[in-house]
C-alpha positions in Angstrom: 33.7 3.8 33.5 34.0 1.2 36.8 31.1 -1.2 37.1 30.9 -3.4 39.8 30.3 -6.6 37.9 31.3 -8.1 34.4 29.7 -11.6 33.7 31.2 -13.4 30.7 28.6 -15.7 29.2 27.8 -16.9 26.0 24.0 -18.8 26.8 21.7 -15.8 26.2 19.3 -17.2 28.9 22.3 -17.4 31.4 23.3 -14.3 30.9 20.3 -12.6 31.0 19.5 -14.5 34.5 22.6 -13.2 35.7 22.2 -10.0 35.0 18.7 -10.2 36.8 19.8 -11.1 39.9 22.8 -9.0 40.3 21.2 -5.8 39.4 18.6 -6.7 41.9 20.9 -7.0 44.6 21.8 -3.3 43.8 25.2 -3.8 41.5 25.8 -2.3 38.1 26.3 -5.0 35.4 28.2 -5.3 32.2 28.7 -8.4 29.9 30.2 -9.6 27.2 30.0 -12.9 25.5 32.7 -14.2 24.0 36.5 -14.9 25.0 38.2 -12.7 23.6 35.9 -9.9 24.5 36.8 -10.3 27.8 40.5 -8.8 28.7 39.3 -5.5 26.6 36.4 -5.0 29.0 37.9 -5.6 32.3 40.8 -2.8 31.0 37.9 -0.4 29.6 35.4 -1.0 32.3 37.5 -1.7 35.3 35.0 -4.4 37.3 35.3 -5.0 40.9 34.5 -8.8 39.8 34.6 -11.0 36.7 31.7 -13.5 36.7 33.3 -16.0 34.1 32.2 -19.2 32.4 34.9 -21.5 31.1 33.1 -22.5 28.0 33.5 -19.2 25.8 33.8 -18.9 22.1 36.9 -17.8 20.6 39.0 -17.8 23.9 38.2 -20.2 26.6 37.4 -19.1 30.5 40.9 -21.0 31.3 42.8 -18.4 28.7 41.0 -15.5 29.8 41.7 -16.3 33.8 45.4 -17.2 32.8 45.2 -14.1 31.1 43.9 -11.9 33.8 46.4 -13.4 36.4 49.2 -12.4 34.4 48.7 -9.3 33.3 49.7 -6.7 36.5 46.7 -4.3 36.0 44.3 -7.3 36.5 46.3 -9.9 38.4 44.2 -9.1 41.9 40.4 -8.7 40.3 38.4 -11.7 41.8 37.0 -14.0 39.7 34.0 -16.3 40.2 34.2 -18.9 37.5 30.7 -20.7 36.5 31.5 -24.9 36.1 29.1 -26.9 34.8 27.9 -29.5 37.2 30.0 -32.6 37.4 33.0 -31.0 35.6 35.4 -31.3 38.7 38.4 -31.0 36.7 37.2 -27.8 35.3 37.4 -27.0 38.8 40.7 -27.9 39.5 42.5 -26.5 36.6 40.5 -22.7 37.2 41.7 -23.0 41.3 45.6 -23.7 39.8 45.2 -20.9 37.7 43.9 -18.6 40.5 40.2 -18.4 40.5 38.8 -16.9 43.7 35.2 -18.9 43.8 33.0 -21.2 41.8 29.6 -22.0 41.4 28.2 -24.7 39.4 25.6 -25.1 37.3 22.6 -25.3 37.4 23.2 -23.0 40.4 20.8 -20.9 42.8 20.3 -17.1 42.0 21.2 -17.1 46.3 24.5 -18.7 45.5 25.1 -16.5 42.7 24.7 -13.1 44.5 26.4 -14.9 48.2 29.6 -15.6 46.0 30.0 -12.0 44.2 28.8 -10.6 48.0 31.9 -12.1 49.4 34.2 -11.5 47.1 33.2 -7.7 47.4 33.6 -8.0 51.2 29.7 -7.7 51.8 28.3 -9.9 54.2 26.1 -12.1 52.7 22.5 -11.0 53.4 20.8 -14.3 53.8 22.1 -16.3 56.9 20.7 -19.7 56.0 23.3 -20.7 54.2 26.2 -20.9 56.6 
């Protein structure tokens, strides 16, 4: 079954956010919340992108991108990683290991839905921004 999005967040409140805003922007939205939860679903549920937080039980967001990038069936699926604010080497070590886009948090539900938008190859609806 393809969804559009899988968010992998473990803060209840997050992820229910999350799933707010990107079903209200018309996607269909599947989440897990833990590490290791994560490879299974992108092979079961095959998303068109992986929203991911690096602080995961079990596995950590780093592990599951490195994962993702070297498996072939998943190597090209775009990733937004979710940083929390001020973490810049959190930053650093998800754009080595091939993350497409970040947000940090605390983040805007606009900046949320602008980065998954683009990734998809949507234009981004609200033209403020650029």
């Amino acid at each position: 079954m393809a969804i559009d999005i899988l968010i992998a967040e473990d803060e209840p409140s997050i992820l229910e956010a999350l799933d707010f805003v990107l079903k209200r922007a018309g996607w269909t939205i599947s989440a897990v919340m833990d590490g290791d939860a994560v490879m299974d679903a992108v092979r079961r549920q095959r998303p068109r992108v992986l929203v991911l937080d690096i602080m995961l039980p079990k596995r950590s967001g780093f592990e599951v991108l490195k994962q993702i990038r070297a498996d072939r069936t998943t190597a090209d699926l775009p990733v937004l990683v979710l940083t929390a604010k001020g973490q810049q080497q959190d930053r650093r070590i998800a754009e080595e290991l091939g993350a497409n886009k970040f947000v940090t948090k605390p983040y805007s539900n606009a900046d949320v839905v602008d980065a998954v938008r683009s990734l998809l190859g949507a234009p981004a609806d609200d033209r403020q921004h650029s």
